[in-house]
Backbone as CSV, one residue per row, in Angstrom:
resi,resn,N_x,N_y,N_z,CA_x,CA_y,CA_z,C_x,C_y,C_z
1,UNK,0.837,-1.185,0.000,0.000,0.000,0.000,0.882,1.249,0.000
2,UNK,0.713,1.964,-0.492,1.095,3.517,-1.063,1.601,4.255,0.645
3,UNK,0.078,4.236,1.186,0.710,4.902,2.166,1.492,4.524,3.389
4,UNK,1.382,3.106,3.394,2.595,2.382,4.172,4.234,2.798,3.769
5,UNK,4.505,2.798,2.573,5.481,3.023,2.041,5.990,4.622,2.636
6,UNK,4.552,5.389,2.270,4.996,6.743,2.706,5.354,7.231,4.357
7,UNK,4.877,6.181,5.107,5.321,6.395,6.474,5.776,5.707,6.737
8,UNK,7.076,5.180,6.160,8.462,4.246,6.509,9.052,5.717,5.361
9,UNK,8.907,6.355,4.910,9.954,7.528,4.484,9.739,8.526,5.408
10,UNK,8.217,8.890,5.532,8.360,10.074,7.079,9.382,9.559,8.199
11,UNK,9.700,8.435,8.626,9.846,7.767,9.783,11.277,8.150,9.656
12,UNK,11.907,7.649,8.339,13.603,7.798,8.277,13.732,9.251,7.964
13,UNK,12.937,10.151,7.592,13.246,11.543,7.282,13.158,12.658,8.749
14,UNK,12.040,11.635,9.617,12.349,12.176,11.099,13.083,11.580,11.875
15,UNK,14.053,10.746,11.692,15.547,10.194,12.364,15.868,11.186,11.764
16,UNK,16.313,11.083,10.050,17.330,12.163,9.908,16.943,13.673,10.715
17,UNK,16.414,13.907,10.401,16.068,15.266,11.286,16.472,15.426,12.867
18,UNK,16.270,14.128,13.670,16.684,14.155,14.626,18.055,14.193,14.563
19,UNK,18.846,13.568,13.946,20.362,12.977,14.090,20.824,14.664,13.949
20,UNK,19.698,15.533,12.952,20.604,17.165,13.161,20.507,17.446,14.186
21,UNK,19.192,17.872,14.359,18.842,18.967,15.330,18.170,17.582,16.573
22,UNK,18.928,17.177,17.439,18.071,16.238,18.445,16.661,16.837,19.477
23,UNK,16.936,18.561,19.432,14.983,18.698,19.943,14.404,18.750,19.008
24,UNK,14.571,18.857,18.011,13.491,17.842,16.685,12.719,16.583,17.459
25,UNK,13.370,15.971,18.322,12.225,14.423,18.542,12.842,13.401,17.814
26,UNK,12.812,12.145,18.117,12.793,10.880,17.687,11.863,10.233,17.099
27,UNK,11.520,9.732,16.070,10.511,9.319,15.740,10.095,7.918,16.665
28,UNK,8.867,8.083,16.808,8.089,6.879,18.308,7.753,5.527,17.614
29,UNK,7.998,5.070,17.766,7.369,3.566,17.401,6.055,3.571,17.426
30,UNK,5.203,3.339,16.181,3.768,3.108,16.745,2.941,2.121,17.546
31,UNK,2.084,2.550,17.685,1.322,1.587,18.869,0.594,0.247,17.728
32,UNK,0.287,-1.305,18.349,-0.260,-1.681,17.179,-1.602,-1.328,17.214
33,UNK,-2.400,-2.325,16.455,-3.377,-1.859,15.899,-4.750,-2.148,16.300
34,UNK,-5.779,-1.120,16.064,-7.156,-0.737,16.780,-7.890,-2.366,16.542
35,UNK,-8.402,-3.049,17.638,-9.518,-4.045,17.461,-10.496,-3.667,16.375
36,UNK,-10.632,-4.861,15.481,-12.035,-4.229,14.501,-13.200,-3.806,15.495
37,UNK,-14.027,-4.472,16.415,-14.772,-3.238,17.022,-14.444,-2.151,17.577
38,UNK,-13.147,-1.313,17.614,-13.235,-0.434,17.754,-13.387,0.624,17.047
39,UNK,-12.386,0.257,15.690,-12.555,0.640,14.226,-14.035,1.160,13.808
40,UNK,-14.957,0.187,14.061,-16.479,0.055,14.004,-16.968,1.036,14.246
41,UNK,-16.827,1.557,15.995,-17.296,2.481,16.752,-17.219,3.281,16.155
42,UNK,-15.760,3.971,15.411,-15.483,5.129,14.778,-16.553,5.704,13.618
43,UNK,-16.320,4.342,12.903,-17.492,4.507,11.713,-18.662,5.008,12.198
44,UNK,-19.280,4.253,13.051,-20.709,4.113,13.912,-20.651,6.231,14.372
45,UNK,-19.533,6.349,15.164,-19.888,7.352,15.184,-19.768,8.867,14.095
46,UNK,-18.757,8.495,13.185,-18.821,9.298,11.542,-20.276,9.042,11.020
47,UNK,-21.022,8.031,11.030,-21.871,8.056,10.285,-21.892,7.434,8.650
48,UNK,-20.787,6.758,9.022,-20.047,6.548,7.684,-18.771,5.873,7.393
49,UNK,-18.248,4.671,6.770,-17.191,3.997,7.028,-15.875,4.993,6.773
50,UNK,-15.114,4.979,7.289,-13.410,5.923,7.435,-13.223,5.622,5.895
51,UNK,-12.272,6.810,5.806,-11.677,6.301,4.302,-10.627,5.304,4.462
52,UNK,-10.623,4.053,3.242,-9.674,3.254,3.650,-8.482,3.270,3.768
53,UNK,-8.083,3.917,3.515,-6.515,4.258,3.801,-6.267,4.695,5.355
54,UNK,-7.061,5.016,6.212,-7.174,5.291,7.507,-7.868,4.185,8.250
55,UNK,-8.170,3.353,7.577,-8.971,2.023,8.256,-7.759,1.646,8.259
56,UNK,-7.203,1.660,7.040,-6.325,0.561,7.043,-4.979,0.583,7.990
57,UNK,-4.410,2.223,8.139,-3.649,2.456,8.857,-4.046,1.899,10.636
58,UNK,-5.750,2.332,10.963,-5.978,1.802,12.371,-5.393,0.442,12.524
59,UNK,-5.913,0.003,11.851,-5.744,-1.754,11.786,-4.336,-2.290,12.038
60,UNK,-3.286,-1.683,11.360,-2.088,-1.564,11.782,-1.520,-0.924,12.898
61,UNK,-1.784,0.646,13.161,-1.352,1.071,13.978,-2.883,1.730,14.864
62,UNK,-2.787,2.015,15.677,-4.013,2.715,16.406,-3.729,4.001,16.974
63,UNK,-3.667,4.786,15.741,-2.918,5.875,15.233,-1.394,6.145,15.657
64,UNK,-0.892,7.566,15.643,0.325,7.889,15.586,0.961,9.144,16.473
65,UNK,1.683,8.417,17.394,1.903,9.769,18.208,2.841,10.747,17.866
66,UNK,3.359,11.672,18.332,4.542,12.593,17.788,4.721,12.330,15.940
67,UNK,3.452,12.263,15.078,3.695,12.653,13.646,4.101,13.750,13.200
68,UNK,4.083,14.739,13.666,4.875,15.698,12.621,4.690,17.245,13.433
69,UNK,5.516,17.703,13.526,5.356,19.195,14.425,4.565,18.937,15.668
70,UNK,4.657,17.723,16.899,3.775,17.708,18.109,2.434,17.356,17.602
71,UNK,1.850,16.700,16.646,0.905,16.532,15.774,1.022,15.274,16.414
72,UNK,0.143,14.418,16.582,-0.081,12.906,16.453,-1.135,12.651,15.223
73,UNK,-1.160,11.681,15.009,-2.730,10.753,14.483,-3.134,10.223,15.063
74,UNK,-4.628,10.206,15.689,-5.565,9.680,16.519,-6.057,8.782,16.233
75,UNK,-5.891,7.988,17.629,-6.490,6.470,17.120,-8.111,5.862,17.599
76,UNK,-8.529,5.073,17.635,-9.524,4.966,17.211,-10.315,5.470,18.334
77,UNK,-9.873,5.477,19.669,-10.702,5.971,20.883,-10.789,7.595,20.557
78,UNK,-9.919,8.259,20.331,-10.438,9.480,20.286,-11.336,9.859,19.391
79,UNK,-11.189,9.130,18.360,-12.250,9.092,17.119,-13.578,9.251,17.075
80,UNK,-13.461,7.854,17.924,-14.972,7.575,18.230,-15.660,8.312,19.576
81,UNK,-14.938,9.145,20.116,-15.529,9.954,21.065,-15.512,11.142,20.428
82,UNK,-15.279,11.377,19.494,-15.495,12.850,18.428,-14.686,14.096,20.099
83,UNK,-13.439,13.440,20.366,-12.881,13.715,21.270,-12.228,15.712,20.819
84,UNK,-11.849,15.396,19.566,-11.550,17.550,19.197,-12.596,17.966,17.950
85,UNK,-13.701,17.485,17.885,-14.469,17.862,17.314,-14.731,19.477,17.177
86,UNK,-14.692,19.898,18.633,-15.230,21.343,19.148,-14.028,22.322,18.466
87,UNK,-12.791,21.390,18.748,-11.141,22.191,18.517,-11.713,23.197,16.863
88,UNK,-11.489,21.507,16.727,-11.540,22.130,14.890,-12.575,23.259,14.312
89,UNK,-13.628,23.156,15.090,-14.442,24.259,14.765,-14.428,25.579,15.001
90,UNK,-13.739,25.420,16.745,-12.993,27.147,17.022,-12.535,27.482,15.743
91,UNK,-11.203,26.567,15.783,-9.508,27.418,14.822,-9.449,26.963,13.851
92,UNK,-10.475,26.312,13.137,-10.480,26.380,11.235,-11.745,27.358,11.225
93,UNK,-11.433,28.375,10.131,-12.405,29.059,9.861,-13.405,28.422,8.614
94,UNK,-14.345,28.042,8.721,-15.229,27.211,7.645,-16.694,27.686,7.705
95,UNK,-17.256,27.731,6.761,-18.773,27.730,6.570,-19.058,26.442,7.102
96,UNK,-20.246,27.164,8.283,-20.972,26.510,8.861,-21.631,24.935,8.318
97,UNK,-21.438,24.234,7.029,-22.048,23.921,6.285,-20.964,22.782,6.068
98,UNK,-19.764,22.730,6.406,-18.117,22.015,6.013,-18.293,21.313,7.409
99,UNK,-18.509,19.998,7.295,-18.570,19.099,8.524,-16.790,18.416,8.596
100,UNK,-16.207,18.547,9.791,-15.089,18.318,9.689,-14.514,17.542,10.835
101,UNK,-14.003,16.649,10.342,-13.744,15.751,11.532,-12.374,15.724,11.647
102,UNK,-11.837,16.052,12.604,-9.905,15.765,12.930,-9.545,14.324,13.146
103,UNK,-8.262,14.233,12.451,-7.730,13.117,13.073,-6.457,13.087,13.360
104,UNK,-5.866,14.516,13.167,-4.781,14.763,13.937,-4.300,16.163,14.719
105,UNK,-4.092,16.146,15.891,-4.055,17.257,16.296,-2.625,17.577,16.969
106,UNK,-2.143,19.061,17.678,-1.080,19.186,18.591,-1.370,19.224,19.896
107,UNK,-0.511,19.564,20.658,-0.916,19.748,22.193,-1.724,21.464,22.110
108,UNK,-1.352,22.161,21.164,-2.132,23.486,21.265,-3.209,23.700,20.254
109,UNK,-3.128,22.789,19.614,-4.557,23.347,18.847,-4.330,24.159,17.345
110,UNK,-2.282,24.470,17.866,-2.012,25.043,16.617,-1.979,24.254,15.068
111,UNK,-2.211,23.251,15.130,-1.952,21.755,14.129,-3.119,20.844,14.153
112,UNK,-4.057,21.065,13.092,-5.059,19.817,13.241,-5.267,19.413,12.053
113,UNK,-5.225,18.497,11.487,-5.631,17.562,10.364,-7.102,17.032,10.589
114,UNK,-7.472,17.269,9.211,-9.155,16.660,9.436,-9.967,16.172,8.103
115,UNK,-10.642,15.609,8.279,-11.603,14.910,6.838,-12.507,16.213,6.612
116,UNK,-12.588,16.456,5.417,-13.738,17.032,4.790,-14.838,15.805,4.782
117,UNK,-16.229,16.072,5.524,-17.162,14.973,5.223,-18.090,15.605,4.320
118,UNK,-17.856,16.295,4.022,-18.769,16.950,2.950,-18.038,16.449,1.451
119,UNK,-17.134,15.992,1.614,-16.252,16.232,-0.516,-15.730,14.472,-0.364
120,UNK,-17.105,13.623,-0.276,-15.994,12.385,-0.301,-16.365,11.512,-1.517
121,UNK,-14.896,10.956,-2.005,-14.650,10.319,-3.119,-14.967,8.852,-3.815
122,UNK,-15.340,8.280,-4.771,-16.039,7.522,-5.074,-15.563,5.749,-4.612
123,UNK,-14.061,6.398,-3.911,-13.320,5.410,-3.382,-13.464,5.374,-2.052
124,UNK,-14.180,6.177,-1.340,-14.088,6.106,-0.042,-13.238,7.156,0.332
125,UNK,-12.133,7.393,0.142,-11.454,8.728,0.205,-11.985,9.704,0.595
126,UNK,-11.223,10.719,1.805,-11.842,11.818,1.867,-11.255,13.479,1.582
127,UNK,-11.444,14.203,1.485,-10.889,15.297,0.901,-10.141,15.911,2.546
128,UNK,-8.830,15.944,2.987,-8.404,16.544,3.739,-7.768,17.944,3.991
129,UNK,-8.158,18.530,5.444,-7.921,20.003,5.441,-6.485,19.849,6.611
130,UNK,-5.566,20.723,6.232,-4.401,20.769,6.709,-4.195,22.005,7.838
131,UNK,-4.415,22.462,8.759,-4.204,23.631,9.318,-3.127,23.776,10.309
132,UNK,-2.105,24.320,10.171,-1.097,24.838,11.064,-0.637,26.389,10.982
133,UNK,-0.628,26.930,12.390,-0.274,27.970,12.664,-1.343,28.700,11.851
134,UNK,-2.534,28.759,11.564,-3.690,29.655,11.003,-3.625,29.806,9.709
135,UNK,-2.481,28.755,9.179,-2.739,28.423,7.466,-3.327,27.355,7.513
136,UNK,-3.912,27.388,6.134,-4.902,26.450,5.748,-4.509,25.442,4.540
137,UNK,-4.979,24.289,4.499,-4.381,23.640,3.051,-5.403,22.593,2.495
138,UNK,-5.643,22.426,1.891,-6.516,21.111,1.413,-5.460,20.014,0.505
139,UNK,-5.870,18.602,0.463,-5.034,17.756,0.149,-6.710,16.755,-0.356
140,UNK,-6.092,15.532,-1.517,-7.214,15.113,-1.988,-7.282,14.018,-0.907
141,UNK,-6.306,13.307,0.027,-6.845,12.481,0.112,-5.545,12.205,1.369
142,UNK,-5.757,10.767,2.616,-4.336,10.489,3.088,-3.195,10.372,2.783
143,UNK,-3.202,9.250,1.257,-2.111,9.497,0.494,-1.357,10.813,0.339
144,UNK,-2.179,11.710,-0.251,-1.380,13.149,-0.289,-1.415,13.879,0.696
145,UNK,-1.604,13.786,2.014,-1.384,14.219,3.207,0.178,13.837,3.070
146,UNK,-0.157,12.105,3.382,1.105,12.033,3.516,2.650,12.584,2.819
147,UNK,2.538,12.872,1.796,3.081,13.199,0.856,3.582,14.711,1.109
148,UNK,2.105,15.470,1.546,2.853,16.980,1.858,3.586,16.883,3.353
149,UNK,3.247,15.120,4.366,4.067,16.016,5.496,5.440,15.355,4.759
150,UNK,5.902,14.422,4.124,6.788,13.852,3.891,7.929,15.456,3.237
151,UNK,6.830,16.048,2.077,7.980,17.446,1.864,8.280,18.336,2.647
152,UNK,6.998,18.761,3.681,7.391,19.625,5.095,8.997,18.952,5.843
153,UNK,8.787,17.707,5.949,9.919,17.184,6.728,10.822,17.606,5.997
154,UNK,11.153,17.186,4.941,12.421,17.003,3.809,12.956,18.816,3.964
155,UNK,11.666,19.688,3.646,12.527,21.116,3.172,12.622,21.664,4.899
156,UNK,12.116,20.724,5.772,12.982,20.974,7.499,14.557,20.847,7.545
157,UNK,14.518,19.670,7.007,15.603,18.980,7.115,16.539,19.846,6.278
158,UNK,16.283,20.456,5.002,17.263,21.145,4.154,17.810,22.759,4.971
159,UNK,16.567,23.310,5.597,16.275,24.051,6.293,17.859,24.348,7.223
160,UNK,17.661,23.078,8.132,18.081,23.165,9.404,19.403,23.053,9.279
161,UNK,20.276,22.311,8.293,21.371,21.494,8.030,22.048,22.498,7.948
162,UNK,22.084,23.863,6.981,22.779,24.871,6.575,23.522,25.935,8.275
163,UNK,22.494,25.718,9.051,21.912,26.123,10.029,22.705,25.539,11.497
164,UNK,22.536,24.527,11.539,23.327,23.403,11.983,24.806,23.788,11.940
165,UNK,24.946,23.516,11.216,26.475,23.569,10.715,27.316,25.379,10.839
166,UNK,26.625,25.833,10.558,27.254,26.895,11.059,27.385,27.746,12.561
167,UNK,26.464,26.685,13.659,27.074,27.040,14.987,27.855,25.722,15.416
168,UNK,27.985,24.941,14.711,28.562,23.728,15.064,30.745,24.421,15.535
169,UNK,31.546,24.031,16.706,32.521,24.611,16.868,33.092,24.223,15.936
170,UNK,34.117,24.551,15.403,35.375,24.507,14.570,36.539,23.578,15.161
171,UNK,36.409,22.992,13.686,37.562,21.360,14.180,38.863,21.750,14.732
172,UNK,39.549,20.952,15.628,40.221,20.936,16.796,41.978,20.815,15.788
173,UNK,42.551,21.699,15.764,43.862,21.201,14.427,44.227,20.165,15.103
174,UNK,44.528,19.487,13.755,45.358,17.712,13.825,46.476,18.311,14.490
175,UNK,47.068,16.907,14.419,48.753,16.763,14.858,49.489,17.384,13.890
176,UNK,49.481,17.072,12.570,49.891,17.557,11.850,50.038,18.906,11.249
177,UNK,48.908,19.603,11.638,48.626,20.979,11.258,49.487,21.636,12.522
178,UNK,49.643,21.122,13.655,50.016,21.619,14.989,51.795,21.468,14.506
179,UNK,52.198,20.757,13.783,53.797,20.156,13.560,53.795,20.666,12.169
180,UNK,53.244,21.656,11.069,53.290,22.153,10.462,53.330,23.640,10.747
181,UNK,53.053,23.477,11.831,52.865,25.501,12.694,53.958,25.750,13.076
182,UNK,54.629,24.852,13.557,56.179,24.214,14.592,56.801,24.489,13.538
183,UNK,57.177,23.935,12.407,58.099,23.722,11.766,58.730,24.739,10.872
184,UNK,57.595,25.321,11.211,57.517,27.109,9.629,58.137,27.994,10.764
């Protein structure tokens, strides 16, 4: 599956990130995966089966903690308790009319990922809204979620490296450079 693939590249692109900058975070091992009745519940309480690419991820993992900027993916208990339902409605600005369900949030509220249940696709797919820091983004689907956090990470990582490296101290002269100073 597509998006399995894509979160075994988030996973090594947030090591690398860590190995720069270590308060970047470690990427967490996920938890395994949601009981089909719990999965159920979720549906039961959407009103509507998950898109599969997020079934499919529960099933494996029962969501994802520390995903991307203090972001997790929520697993199936918060789901099914429509647990930041209220969040998303404060701090996305939407017509009243855009039913939106999160399934990933931060510890502040500044970062929430969510289904459009209004725009869904003939595959089950749902149209996702991206919001961090009071920007907004739409994406067609998990797949391309994944995909935009996979480039967020990557142009972090390009970001930081330049960055990195220039408070990093200055190498210690060899022996040689020290017996080349001597000798002149």
């Amino acid at each position: 599956m597509r998006w399995q693939l894509l979160l075994n590249d988030i996973r090594a692109q947030k090591l690398a990130l860590a190995r720069i900058d270590p308060r970047a975070g470690m990427p967490v091992l996920p938890p395994a995966g949601a009981a089909a009745r719990a999965i159920e519940a979720v549906e039961r309480r959407l009103g509507r089966p998950l898109p599969p690419s997020y079934r499919a991820l529960l099933a494996q993992h029962d969501g994802l903690p520390g995903f991307y900027q203090g972001a997790g993916l929520l697993g199936a208990r918060p789901l099914a308790h429509g647990t930041y339902l209220e969040l998303a409605r404060i701090c996305i600005d939407t017509d009243r009319d855009v039913r939106l369900v999160p399934f990933g949030v931060d510890g502040t509220g500044d970062t929430i990922f969510a289904w459009d249940l209004n725009r869904p696709r003939a595959d089950g797919e749902l149209e996702i809204v991206v919001w961090m820091n009071e920007i907004g983004e739409r994406v067609a689907d998990f797949p391309s979620f994944l995909e935009l956090t996979l480039e967020m990470l990557t142009a972090e990582i390009a970001e930081r490296r330049p960055r990195v490296r220039a408070t990093m101290r200055p190498r210690m002269p060899t022996v040689d450079t020290l017996l080349g100073f001597v000798a002149a």
